[in-house]
C-alpha positions as CSV (number, residue, x, y, z in Angstrom):
1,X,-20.7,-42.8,-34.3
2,X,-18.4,-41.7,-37.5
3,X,-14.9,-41.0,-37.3
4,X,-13.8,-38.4,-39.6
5,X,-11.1,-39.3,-41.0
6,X,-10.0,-34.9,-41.4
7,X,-9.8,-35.2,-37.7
8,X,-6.8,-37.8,-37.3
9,X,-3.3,-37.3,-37.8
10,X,-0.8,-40.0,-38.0
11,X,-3.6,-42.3,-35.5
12,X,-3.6,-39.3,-32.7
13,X,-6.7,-37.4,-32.9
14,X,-5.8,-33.6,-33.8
15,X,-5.9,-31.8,-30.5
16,X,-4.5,-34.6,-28.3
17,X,-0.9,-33.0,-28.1
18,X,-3.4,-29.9,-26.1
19,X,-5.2,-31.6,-24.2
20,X,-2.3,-34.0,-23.1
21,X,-0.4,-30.5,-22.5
22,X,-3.6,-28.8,-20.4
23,X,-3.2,-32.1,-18.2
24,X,0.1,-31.9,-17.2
25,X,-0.6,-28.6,-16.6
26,X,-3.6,-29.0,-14.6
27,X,-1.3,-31.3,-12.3
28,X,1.5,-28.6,-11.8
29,X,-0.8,-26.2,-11.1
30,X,-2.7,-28.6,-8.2
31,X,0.7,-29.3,-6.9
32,X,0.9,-25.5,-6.3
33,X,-2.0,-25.3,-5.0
34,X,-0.8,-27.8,-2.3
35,X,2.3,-26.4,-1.7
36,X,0.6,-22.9,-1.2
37,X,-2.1,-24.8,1.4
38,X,0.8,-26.4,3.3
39,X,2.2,-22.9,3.4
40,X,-0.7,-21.3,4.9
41,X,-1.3,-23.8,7.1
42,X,2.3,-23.8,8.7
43,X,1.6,-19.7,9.0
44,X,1.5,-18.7,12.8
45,X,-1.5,-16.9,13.7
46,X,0.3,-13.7,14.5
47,X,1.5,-13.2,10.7
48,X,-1.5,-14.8,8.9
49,X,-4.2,-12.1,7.3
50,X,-7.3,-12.1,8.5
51,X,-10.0,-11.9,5.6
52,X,-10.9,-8.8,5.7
53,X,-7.3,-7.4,5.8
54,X,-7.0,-9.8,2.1
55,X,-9.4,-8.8,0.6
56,X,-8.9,-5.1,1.5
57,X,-5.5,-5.9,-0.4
58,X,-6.3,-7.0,-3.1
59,X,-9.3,-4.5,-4.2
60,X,-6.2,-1.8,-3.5
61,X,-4.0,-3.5,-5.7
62,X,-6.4,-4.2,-8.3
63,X,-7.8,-0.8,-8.1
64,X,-3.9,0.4,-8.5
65,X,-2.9,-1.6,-11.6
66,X,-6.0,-0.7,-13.0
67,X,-5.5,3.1,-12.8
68,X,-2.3,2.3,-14.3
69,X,-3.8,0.1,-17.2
70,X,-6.7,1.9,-17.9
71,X,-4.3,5.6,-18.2
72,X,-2.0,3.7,-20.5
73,X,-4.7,1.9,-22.6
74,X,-6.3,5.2,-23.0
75,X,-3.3,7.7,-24.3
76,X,-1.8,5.2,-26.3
77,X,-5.2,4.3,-28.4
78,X,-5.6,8.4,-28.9
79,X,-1.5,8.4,-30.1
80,X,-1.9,5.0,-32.5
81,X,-5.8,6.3,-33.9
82,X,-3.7,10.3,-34.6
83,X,-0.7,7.8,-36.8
84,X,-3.0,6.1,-38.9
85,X,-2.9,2.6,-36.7
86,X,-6.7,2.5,-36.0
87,X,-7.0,-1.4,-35.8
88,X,-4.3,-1.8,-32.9
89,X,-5.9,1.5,-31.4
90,X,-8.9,-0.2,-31.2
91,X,-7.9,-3.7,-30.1
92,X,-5.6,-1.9,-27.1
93,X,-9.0,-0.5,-25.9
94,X,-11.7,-3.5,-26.3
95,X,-12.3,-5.3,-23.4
96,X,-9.7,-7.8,-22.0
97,X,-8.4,-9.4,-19.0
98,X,-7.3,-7.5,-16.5
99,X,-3.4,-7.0,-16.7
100,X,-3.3,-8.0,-13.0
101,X,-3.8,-11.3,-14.0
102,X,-0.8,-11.7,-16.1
103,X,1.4,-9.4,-13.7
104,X,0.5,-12.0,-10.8
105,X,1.0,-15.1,-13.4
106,X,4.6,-13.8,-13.7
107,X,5.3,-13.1,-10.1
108,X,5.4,-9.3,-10.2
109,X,3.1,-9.1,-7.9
110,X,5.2,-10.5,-5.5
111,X,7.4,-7.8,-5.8
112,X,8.6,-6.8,-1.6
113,X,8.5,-3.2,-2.0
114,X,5.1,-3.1,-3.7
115,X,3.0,-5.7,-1.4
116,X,5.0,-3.9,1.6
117,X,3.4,-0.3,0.6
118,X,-0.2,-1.8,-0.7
119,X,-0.4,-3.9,2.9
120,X,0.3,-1.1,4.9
121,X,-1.8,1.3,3.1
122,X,-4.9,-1.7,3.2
123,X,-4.0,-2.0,7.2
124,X,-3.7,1.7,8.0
125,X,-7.1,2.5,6.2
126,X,-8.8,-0.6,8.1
127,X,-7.7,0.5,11.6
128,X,-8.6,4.3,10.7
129,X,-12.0,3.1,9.6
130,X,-12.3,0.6,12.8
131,X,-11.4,2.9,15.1
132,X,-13.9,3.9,17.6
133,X,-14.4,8.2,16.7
134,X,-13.8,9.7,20.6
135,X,-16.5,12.1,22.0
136,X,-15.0,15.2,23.5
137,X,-15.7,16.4,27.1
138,X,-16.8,19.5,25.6
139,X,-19.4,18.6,22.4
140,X,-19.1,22.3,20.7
141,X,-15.2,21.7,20.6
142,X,-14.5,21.3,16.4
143,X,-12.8,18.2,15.5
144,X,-8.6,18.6,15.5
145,X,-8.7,18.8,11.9
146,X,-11.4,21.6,11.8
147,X,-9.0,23.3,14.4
148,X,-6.4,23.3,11.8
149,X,-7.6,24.3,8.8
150,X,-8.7,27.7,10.4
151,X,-5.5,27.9,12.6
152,X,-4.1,31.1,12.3
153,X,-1.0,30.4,11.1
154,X,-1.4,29.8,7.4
155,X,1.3,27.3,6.4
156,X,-0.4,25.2,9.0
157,X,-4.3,26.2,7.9
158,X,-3.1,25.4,4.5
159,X,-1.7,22.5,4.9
160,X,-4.4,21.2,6.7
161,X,-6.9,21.2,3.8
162,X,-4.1,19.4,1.5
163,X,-4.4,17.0,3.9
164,X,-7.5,16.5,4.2
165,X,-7.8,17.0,0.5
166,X,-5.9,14.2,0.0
167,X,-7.5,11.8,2.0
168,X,-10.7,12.6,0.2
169,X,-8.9,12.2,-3.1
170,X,-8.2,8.8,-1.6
171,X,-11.2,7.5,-0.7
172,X,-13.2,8.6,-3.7
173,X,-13.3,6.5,-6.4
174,X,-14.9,8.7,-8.4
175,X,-11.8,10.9,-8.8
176,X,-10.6,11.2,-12.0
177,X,-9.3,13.7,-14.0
178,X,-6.1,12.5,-13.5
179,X,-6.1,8.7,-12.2
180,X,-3.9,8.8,-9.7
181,X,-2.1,5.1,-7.7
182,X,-1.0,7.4,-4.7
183,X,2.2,5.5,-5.0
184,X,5.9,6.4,-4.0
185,X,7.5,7.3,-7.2
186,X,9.6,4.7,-7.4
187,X,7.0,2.2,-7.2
188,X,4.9,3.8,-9.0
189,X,7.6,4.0,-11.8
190,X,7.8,0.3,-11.9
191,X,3.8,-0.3,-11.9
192,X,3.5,1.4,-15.3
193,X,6.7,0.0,-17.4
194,X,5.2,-3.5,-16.1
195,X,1.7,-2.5,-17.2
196,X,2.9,-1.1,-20.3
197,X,4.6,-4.8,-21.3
198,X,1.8,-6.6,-20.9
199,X,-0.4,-4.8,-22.7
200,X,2.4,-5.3,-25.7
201,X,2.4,-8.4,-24.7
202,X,-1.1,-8.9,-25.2
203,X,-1.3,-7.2,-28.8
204,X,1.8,-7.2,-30.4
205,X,0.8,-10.9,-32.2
206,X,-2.8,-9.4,-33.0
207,X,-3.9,-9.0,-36.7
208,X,-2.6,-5.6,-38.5
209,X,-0.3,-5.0,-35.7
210,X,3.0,-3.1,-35.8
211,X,5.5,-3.7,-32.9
212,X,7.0,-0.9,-33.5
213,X,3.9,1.6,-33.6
214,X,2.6,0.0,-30.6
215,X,5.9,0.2,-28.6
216,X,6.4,3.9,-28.8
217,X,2.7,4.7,-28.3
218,X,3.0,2.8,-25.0
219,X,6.3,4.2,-24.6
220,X,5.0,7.3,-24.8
221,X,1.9,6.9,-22.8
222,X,4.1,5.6,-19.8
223,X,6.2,8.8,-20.2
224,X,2.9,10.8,-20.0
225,X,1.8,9.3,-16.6
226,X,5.3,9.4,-14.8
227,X,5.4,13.0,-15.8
228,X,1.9,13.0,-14.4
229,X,2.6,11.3,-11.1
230,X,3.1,14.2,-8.2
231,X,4.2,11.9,-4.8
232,X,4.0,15.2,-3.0
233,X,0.0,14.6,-3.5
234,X,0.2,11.3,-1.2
235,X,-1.7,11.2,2.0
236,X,1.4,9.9,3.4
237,X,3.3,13.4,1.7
238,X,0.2,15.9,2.8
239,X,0.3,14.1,6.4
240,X,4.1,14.7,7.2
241,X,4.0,18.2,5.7
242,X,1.3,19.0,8.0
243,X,3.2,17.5,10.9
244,X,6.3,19.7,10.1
245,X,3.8,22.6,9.6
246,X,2.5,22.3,13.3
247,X,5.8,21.4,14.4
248,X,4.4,20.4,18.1
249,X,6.2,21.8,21.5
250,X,6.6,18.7,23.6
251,X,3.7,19.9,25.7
252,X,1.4,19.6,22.9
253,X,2.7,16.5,21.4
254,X,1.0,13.7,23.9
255,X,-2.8,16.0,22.8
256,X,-2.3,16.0,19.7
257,X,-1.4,12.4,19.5
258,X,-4.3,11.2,21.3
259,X,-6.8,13.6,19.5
260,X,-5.4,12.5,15.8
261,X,-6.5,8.9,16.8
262,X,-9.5,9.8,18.4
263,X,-10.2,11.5,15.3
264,X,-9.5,8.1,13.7
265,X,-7.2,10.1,11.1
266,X,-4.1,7.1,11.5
267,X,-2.1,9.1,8.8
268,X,-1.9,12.1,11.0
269,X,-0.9,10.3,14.4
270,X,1.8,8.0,12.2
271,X,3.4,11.8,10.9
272,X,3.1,13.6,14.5
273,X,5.1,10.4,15.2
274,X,7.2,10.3,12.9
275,X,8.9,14.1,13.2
276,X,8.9,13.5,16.5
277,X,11.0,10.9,16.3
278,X,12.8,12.5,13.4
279,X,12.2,8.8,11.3
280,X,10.6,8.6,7.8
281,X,7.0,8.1,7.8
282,X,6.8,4.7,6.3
283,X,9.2,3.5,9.3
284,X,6.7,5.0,12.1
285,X,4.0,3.6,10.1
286,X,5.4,0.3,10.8
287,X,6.3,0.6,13.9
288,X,2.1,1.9,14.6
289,X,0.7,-1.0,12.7
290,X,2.3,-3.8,14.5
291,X,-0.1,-5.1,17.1
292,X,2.8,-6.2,19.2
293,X,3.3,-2.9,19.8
294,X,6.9,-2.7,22.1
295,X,8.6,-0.5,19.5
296,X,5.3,2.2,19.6
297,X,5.4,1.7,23.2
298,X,9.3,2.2,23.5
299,X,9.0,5.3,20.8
300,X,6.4,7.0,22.6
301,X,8.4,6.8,26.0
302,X,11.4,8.3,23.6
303,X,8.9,10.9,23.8
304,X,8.5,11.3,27.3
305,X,4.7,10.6,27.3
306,X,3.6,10.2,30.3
307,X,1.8,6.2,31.5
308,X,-1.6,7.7,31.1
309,X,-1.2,9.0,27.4
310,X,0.3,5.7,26.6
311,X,-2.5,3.6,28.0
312,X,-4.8,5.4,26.6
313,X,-3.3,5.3,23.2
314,X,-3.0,1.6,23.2
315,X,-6.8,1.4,24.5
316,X,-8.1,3.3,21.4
317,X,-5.2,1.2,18.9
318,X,-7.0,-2.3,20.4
319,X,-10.2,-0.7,20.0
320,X,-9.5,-0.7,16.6
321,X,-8.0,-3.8,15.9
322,X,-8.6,-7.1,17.2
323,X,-5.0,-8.7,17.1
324,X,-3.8,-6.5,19.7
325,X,-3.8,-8.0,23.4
326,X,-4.9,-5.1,25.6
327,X,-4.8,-7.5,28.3
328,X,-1.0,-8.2,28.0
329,X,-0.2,-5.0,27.2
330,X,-2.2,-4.0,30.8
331,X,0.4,-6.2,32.6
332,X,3.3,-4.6,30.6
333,X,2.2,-1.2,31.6
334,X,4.2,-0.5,34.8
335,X,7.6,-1.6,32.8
336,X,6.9,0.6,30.0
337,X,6.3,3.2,31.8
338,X,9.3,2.8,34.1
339,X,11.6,3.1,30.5
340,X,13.5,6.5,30.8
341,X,12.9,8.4,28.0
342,X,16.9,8.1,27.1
343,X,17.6,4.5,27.1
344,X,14.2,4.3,24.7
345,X,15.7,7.3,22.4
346,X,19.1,5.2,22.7
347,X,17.6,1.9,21.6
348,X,15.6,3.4,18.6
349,X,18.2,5.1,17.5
350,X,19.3,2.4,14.7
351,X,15.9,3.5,13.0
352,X,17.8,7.4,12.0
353,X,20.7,4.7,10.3
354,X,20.2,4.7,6.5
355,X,17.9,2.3,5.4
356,X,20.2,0.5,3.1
357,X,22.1,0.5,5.5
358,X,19.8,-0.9,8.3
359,X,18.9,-3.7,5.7
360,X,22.2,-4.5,5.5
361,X,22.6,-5.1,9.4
362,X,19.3,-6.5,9.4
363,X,20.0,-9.2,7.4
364,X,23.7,-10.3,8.6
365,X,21.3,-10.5,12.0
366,X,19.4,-12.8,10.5
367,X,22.4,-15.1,9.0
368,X,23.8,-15.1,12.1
369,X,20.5,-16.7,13.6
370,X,20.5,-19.3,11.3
């Protein structure tokens, strides 16, 4: 075995300093690994994921960032190739690691409002999927949805297709003339200037580049798909529209409730909700997806519905998703249903506060229960 004597420096065999680096490494990064173990092991089962609610996360945030990426990529390339700046142009559009990974490496995607929107969009599109789809008592009777797109009222008729245009938009990944994240624009906003610093990141330091051509093509492409983004195109958006649009007597409500989930169309039921209530859609979507369930059971007597519409409500949600204890909720029936309908409006009536304001209660509440 011969030693070159090229490969030594000072005794130390060149590369040592790395490889004595990628240990220590190695060992900080299984000592996170541990802590993270510990930390899912200490999770109660009642806030732990299941696996399929994970991975439905993360292909929605992957498929998210990389809408983002691949807009941004694209424009940018066209902008530096039209300067004269072919070789970054180029570089910014061969393949590479997904910016995901270096926006989870840095903790961004740990951002709260982001991973609260992405995990309530992956849960609401599970339980709409797991839903059982209800057979009416009358099998020529359209669907609620076909109802409404040929309602004869137009706002209602027209909004109805937006709806259901944007759930297809949703669901398609084959859309694309305009990638689209079907974020709130504030999120949304955020996304694509983190997006648009890693890829600088990433190829500021590569051969022939210009910082300064490379920032204002990315600058400039980030511009382009804020300008872009329309929030009024969400299926959250199309869904309360639509709700306004009907604007339900209190007659009609408890149907229309019941029919939206038996139509397995979540969105829908989580808007009819919502105006009723006269809360913000993301706060009634919360208040749905919990599989405790007391606050949807206490908004729906705020409603006056009836014991029967509420059972059969929380029949179809358990139907739907396993975490939910139908069993309990059976036992808890008579005392719901025994709520008047003011003391419930009463006691949700923090959720009409404004919501810096209600995070600001919320979280002296929780100092205090320290």
């Amino acid at each position: 075995m011969s030693i070159d004597g090229g490969d030594m420096d000072d005794g130390v065999p060149k590369g040592a300093s790395q490889l004595l680096a990628r240990a220590a490494a190695a060992d900080a990064r299984a000592d996170r690994r541990l802590a993270v173990a510990i930390d899912d092991f200490l999770l109660p089962d009642d806030v732990r994921l299941d696996e399929r609610t994970r991975v439905t996360i993360a292909a929605v945030l992957a498929a998210v960032v990389a809408t983002v990426e691949g807009a941004l990529r694209q424009h940018a390339s066209r902008l530096l190739v039209s300067r004269g700046e072919p070789e970054i142009a180029q570089a910014l559009i061969a393949p590479a690691a997904p910016a995901l990974d270096r926006l989870s490496e840095a903790g961004l995607t740990r951002d709260t409002d982001l991973m609260r929107e992405l995990i309530a969009r992956a849960r609401q599109d599970l339980l709409a999927e797991s839903l059982p789809t209800a057979i009416p008592d009358d099998p020529e009777t359209p669907s609620l949805l076909a109802r409404l797109t040929g309602h004869a009222d137009g706002v209602v008729a027209a909004s109805a297709q937006a709806f259901l245009v944007a759930e297809s938009r949703r669901r398609s990944s084959d859309d694309s003339n305009v990638p689209r994240t079907d974020l709130p624009a504030e999120l949304h906003h955020r996304l694509v200037w983190w997006v648009a610093a890693v890829l600088r990141e990433a190829h500021v330091d590569t051969p022939d580049a210009t910082p300064g051509a490379l920032d204002r093509a990315l600058a400039e492409a980030a511009l382009r798909s804020l300008a872009a983004h329309d929030e009024s195109e969400r299926v959250e958006a199309a869904a309360m529209r639509l709700a306004v649009a009907i604007e339900p007597q209190p007659g009609e409500l408890q149907a229309l409730l019941v029919e939206a989930l038996g139509d397995r169309r979540v969105a829908l039921f989580v808007a009819l909700l919502a105006h009723a209530l006269g809360v913000d859609f993301e706060q009634a979507r919360e208040i749905v997806l919990d599989p405790a369930g007391d606050r949807l059971w206490l908004a729906l007597r705020a409603l006056d519905l009836p014991r029967e519409a509420i059972a059969r409500i929380a029949l179809t949600l358990s139907e739907g998703d396993p975490h939910r204890d139908i069993e309990a909720f059976a036992d808890l029936l008579g005392t719901i249903a025994a709520v008047p309908a003011a003391e419930a409006r009463a006691a949700l009536a923090p959720l009409k506060l404004h919501p810096d304001y209600r995070a600001a209660l919320v979280a002296l509440a929780r100092g205090k229960a320290r």
